[in-house]
C-alpha positions in Angstrom: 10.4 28.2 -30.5 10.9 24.5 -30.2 9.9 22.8 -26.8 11.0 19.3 -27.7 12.7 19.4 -24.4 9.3 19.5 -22.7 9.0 15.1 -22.5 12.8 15.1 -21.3 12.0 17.5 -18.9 8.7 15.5 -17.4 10.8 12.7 -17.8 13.3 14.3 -15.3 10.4 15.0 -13.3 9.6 11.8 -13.1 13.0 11.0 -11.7 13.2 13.5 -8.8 10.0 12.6 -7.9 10.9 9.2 -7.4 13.9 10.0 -5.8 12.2 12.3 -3.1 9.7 10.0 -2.3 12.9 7.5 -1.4 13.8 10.1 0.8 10.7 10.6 2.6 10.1 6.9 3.2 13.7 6.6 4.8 12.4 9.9 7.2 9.3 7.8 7.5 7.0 10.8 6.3 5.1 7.5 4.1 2.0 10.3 3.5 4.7 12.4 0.9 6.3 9.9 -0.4 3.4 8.3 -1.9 2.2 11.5 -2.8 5.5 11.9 -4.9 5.3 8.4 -6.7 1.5 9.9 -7.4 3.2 13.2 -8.9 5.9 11.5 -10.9 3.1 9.0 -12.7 1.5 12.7 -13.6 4.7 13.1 -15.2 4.9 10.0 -17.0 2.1 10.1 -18.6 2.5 13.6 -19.5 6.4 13.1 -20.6 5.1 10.2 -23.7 1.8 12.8 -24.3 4.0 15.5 -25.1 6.6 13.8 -27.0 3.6 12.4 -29.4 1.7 15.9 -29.3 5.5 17.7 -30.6 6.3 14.7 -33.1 9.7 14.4 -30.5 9.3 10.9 -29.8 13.1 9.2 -29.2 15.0 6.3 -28.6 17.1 8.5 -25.9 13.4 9.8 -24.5 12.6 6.0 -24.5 15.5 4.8 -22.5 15.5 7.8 -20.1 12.0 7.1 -19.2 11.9 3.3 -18.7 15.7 4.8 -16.1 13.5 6.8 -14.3 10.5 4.4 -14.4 12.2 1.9 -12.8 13.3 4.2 -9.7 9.2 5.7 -9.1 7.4 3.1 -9.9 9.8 -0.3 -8.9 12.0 1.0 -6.1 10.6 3.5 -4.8 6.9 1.5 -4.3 9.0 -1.4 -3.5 10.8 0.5 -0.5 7.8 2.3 0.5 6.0 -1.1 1.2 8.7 -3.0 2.5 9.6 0.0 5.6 6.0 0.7 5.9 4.1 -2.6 6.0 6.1 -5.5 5.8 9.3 -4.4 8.3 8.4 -7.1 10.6 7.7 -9.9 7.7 10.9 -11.8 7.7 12.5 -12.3 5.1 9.3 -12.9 2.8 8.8 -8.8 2.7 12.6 -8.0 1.6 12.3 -10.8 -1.5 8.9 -9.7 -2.2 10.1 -6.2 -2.7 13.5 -7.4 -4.5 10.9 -10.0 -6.8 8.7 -7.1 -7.5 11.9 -4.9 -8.5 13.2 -7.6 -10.7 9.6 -8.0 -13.0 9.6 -4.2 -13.4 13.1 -4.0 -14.5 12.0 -6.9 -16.9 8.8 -5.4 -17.7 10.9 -2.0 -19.2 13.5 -4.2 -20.9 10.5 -6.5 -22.8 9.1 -2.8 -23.9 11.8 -1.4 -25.3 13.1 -4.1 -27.2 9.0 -4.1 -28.6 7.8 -2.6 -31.5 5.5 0.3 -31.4 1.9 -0.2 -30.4 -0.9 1.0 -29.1 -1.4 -0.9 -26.3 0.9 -2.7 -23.5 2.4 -6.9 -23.1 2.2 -7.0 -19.1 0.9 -4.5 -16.5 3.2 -1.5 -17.1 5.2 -0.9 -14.4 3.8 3.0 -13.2 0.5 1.4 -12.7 1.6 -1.5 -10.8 3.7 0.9 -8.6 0.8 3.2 -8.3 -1.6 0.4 -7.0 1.4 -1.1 -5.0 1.8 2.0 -2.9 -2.0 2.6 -2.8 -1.8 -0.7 -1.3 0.3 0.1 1.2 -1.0 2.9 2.4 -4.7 2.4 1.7 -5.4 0.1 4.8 -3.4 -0.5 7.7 -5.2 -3.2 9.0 -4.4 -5.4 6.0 -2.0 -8.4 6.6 1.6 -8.2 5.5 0.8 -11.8 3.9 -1.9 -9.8 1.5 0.1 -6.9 0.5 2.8 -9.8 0.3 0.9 -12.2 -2.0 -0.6 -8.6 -4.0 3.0 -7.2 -4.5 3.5 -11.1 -6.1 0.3 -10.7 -8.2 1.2 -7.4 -9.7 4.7 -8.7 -10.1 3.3 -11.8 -12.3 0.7 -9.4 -14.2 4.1 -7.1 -14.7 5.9 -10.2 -16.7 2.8 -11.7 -18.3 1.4 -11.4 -21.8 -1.9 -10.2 -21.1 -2.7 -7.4 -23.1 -3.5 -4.0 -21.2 -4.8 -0.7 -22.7 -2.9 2.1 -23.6 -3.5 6.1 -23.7 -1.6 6.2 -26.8 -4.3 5.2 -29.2 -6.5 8.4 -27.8 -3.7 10.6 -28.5 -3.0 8.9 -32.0 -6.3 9.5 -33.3 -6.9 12.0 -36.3 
């Protein structure tokens, strides 16, 4: 039996995930939807594992992933940090949130106009949603200016050239 529909399927997973957790922040249950943009970067890193492990990698599994990526881990952390610590910050939270949407969505682009590698140009964009949303619900007494000037610090390490580490070179080994 083939199960090359197995990364497709995580990558769907991915999706939903990020979706729900939308939906949770709007019913202010913040606890879930963290949990969710937690359970969907699961999935993302077990969507590219298994599409390595079955020799399934595609440019369609490629393009679905950076779609879904940018929902979990832009949006969605965007969102959750905007309604849940920086609703009273002006108008400095909503373009902090918009700013940090627009690096991700250029963060994806960058990568899949790149050539393979083992490793990653820029923070990729599920763990600066992850750390984002741990942000913002990790300490309540933290200033909106912090999470503010974090969620522009992640944005710039998003967009910039330094090099970060990837699990692919684990999984690539013979």
């Amino acid at each position: 039996m083939k199960w090359n529909f197995l990364p497709s399927m995580c990558t769907l997973g991915n999706l939903g995930l990020g979706s729900i957790s939308l939906l949770f922040t709007i019913q202010e249950r913040y606890e879930l939807a963290l949990l969710m943009i937690l359970l969907a970067a699961v999935c993302d890193v077990l969507d590219g594992l298994l599409a390595r492990l079955l020799h399934c990698t595609s440019e369609f599994g490629k393009q679905l992933d950076s779609l879904a990526d940018i929902i979990s881990f832009g949006l969605a952390p965007a969102f959750l940090t905007l309604l849940y610590r920086l609703e009273n910050a002006a108008w400095l939270g909503p373009l902090a949130a918009i700013v940090f949407l627009i690096c991700g969505a250029l963060r994806l682009a960058r990568y899949n106009l790149s050539a393979p590698s083992t490793g990653f140009t820029g923070m990729p964009i599920t763990a600066a949603g992850v750390i984002l949303s741990l942000i913002a619900l990790g300490n309540d007494r933290m200033k909106p200016e912090l999470v503010i000037l974090l969620m522009g610090l992640l944005s710039l390490l998003m967009i910039s050239r330094i090099p970060f580490p990837s699990l692919k070179k684990f999984v690539n080994r013979k």
